[in-house]
N, C-alpha and C positions, 0 to 999 in steps of 0.2 A: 504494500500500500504506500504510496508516494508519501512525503513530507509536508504537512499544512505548516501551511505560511501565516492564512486567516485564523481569527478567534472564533471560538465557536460560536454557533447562530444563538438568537437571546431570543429565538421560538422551535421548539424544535417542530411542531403544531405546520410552521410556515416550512421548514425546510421536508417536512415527509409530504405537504400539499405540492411542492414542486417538485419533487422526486419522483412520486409518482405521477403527475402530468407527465413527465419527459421518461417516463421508466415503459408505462402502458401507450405512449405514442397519441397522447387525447394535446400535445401542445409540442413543437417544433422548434421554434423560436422565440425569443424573449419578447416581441408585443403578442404573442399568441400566451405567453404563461402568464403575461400581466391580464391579460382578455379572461382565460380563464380560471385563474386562483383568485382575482377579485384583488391583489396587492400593488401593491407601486412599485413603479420601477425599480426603486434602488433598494429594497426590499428582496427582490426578486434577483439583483444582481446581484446582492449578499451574498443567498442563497447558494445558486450558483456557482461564486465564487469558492464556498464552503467544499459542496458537491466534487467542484473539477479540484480542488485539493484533495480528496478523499477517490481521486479515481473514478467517481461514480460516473459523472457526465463530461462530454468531454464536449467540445463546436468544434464543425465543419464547416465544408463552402459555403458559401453565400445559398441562401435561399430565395426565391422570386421575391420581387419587392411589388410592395400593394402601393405602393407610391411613396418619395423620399428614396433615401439609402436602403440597398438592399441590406435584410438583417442575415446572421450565421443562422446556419441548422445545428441543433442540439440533439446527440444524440445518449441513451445512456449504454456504458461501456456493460456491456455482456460477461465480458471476459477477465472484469475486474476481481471475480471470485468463482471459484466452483462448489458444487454441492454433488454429494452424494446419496443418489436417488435409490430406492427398492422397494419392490409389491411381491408380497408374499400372498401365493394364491392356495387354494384346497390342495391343487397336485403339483404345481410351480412354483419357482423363486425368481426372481428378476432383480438385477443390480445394474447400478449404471452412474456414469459421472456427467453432471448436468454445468451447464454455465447459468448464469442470475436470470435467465428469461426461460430456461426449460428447455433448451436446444439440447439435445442429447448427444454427448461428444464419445461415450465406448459405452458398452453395452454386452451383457450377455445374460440368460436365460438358461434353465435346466429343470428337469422334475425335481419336485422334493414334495414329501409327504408332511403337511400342516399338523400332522397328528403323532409327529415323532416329537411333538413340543417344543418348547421357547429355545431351550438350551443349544439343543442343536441345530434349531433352525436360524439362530441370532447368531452363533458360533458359526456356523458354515456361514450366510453373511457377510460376516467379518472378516473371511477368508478371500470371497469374494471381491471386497471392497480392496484390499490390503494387493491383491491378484492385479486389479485394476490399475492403479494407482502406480504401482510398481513398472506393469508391464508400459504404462505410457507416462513414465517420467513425470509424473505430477506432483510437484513439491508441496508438501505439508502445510506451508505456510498461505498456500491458496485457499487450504479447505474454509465454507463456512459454516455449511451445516449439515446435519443427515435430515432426511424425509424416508418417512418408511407407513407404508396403506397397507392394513393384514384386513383378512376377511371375515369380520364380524364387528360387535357397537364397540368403540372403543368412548371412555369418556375422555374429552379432547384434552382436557386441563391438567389433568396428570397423564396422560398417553397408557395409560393401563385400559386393556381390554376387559369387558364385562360380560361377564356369563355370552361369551361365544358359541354357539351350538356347534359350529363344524370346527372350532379349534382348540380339542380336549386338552388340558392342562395349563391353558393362559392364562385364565381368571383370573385377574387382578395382577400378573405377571411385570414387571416393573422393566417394561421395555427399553423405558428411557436411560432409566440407569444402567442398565446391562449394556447396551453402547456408546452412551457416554463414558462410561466405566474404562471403556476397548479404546477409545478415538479422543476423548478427552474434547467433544465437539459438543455443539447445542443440537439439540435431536427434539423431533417432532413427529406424531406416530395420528396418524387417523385411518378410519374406516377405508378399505381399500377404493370404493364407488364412488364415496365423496371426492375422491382425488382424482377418479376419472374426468367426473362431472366438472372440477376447476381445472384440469389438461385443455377440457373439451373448451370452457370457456376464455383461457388466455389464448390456448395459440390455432383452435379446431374449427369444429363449424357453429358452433355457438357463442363465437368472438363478437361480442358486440350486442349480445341477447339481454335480456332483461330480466326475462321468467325462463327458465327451461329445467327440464328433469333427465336424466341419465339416468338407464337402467341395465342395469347388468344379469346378465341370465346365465350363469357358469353350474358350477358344484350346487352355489341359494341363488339364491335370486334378492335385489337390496335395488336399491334407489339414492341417487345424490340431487338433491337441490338448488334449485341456481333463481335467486330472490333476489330482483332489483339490482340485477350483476355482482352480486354477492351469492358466497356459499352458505346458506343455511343449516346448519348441525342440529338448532333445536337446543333445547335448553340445560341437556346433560350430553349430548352430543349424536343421539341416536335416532335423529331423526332421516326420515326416508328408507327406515326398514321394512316394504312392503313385502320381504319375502313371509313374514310369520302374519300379514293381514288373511284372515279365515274366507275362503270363497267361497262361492251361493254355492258349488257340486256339493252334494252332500258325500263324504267320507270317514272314514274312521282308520284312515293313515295317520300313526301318530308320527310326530315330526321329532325332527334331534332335540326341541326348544321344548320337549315335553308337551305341547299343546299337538290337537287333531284340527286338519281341513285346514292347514297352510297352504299358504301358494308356493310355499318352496320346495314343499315336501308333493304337490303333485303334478309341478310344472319344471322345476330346474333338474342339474344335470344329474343330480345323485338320483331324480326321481325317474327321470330317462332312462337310464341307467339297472336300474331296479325293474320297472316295467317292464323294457326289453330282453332282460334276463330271463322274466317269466315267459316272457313269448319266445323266447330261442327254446326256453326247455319244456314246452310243452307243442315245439314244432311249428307254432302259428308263424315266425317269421325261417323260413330255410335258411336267409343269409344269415341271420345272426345264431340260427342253429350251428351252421357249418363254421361262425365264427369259435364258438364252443367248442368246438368236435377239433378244433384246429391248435386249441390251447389258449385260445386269445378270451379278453374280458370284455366283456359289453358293458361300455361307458355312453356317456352322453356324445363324444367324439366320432364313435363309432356309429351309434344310431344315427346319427347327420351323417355319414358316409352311403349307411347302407338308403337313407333314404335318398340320398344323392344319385341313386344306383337304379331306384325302380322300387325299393322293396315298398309294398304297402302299409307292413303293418309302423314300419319303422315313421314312413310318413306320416297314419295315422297318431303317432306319438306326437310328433313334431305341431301336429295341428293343433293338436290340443293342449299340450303346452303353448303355445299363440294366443290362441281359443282363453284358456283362465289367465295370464298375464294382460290379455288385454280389454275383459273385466273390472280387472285390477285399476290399471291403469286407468278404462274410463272415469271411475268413481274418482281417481286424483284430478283429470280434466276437468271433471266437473269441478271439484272443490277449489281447485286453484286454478285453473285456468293458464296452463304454458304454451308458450308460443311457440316450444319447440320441444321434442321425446326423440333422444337418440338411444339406441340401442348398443348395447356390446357385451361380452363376455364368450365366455368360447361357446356354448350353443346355439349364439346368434351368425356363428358358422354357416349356420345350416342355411340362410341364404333367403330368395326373395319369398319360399313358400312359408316361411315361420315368420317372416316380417308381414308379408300380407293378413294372415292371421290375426296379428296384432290389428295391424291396423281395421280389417274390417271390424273387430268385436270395440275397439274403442268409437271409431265412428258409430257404431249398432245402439252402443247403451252410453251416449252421452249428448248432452245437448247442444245441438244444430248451431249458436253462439259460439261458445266453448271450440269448437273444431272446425268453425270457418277458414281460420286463416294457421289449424295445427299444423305442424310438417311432423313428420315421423321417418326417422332413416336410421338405415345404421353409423356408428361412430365411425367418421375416418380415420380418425388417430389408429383405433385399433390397441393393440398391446401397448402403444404408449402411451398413452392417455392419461393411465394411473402414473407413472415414472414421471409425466411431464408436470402431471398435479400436485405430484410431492415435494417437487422443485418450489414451483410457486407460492406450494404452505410454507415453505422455506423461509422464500423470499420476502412475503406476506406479515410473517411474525418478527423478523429481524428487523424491518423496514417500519414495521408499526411503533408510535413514538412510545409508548413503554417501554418499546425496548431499546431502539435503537440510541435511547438518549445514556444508555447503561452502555454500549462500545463507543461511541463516537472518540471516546479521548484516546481511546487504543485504536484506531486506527483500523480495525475489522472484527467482526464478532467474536472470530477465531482465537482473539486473544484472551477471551474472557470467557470462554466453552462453557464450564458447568455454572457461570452466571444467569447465563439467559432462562432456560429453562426450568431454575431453582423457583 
């Protein structure tokens, strides 16, 4: 981090309004940050001044001029810090070193079982990150923070997971600590969706959205909210759990969450999964018979293969998971009203016949208002969506003036790691 010359700002209130104007790209130039933070000029040029001591923002060429002097383009520096990203899913891991805006600079992925627990899923992690890091010369002194989305409610404030149905022995597990512990870094740990849902919003197709929902339909099925281009959590952090909301099919599948007639327990992947089994071994579907007979396991991956293929019954699966998600969903359209429903998790693989599903049963049971102007698509991010989200919780918490008024004097959050998150 470069050497400040200036005193620090005497608002920090005024220096995080113009940081983030010039960090989200909402102001370019210095009469566009005066236009819209509402401050004076020299105010603004403080700021700034502050800012390009601290690396953050730095000016370029001239920008068109709207009459008088052309003013400089402001941009803020990307590269002035990195963060290290990771989504821990039901059957996957994913690690990755991100720059201040979510761009994804290395990357890799591998199965791992959520249900081998904290220990060894935060310890392999840590190998991961330590792998990365090494293999691409990236100096310690850049890091600025960890992000890390596991699959179930976490309470945001302390990053401890609460009674997770599909991740046995996390309860209450003290994530934060366990890699702060390793990295000696500021760590921030949310639901894995939620962090889709803010991927989707900074840098995806919900960039510039208002309202929009993100749903994921993997191993559960969960939801992130996107309120007034803000992420919504809800007031202990677990909001947009509609995998355990009870659907009108009447059943008596009990769920991992101990409750019966969840939407996760008879439309997500574990529930694919389960169903398909039954129909391989009692002949109904041949291919995922012969997948059995073959030595192979019938997952939710495989049922979107086989249905990919022809099979019917597999298809039949896939509809009707559509079919109750987009029930589900309608009753959210109605209640909130988004302007936009993307889709992702690995069973949204399955492609236009499980997305139309959706969409026809949420247009069927919601009102004609509400779904005028809906869009419903799948996520383009894809697998990054969650890794790019964790960035920007990153970003988002360092940058926010409680916090960032606690590193400013050192120079990068980095220096003061188990501060931030204390």
């Amino acid at each position: 981090m470069p050497t400040r010359n200036g005193s620090p700002p005497e608002s920090v209130e005024n220096l995080v309004t113009v940081l983030d104007l010039v960090r989200f790209g909402h102001a370019r130039t210095r009469p566009e940050l005066v236009q819209h933070s509402g401050l004076g000029r020299a105010v603004v040029s403080q700021q700034l001044s502050y800012l390009a001591d601290l690396g953050l923002v730095v000016e370029g060429a001239l920008a068109p001029s709207t009459g008088g002097r052309a003013p400089r383009s402001l941009a803020f520096r990307a590269e002035a810090g990195v963060i290290l990203v990771a989504e821990l899913g039901a059957t996957s891991l994913a690690a990755a070193v991100s720059d201040l805006t979510g761009n994804l600079l290395f990357q890799h992925e591998e199965p791992f079982d959520i249900g081998e627990g904290p220990s060894r899923a935060l310890d392999r992690l840590a190998k991961l990150f330590d792998a990365l890091l090494e293999r691409n010369a990236i100096p310690w002194a850049s890091l600025w923070g960890i992000g890390l989305g596991v699959p179930g409610p976490v309470e945001f404030s302390t990053g401890r997971p609460v009674s997770p149905p599909i991740m046995p022995g996390w309860h209450a597990y003290p994530i934060r600590q366990h890699l702060g512990d390793l990295f000696r870094l500021p760590v921030w740990v949310d639901n894995d969706v939620n962090l889709m849902a803010l991927g989707e919003l900074r840098s995806g197709q919900a960039r510039g959205e208002q309202n929009m929902v993100y749903v994921k339909i993997g191993t559960g099925i969960g939801a992130g909210i996107i309120c007034a281009s803000q992420l919504y959590r809800g007031a202990q952090g677990c909001a947009g759990d509609i995998g355990h909301v009870a659907v009108r099919e009447a059943s008596d599948v009990v769920c991992r969450c101990g409750k019966s007639g969840c939407l996760e327990a008879l439309a997500g992947g574990a529930a694919l999964a389960r169903d398909g089994t039954q129909a391989a071994q009692s002949g109904l579907s041949p291919h995922l018979a012969a997948l059995l007979e073959q030595g192979g396991k019938v997952t939710g991956e495989e049922i979107t293969r086989a249905a990919q293929r022809g099979d019917p019954v597999a298809m039949e699966l896939l509809l009707r998971s559509g079919r109750l998600v987009g029930e589900v969903l309608a009753t959210i359209v109605n209640f909130y009203n988004p302007a936009l429903i993307l889709v992702g998790g690995g069973v949204a693989a399955a492609g236009d016949a499980l997305l139309a599903a959706i969409r026809e049963n949420v247009y069927r049971c919601s009102l004609p208002l509400a779904t005028r102007d809906l869009q419903i698509s799948f996520s383009p991010l894809g697998d990054q969506a969650g890794l790019r989200g964790a960035a920007a919780m990153v970003t988002d918490e360092v940058f926010a003036p409680a916090q960032i008024v606690r590193w400013l004097e050192h120079g990068s959050p980095a220096a003061i790691a188990g501060l931030l998150t204390a």
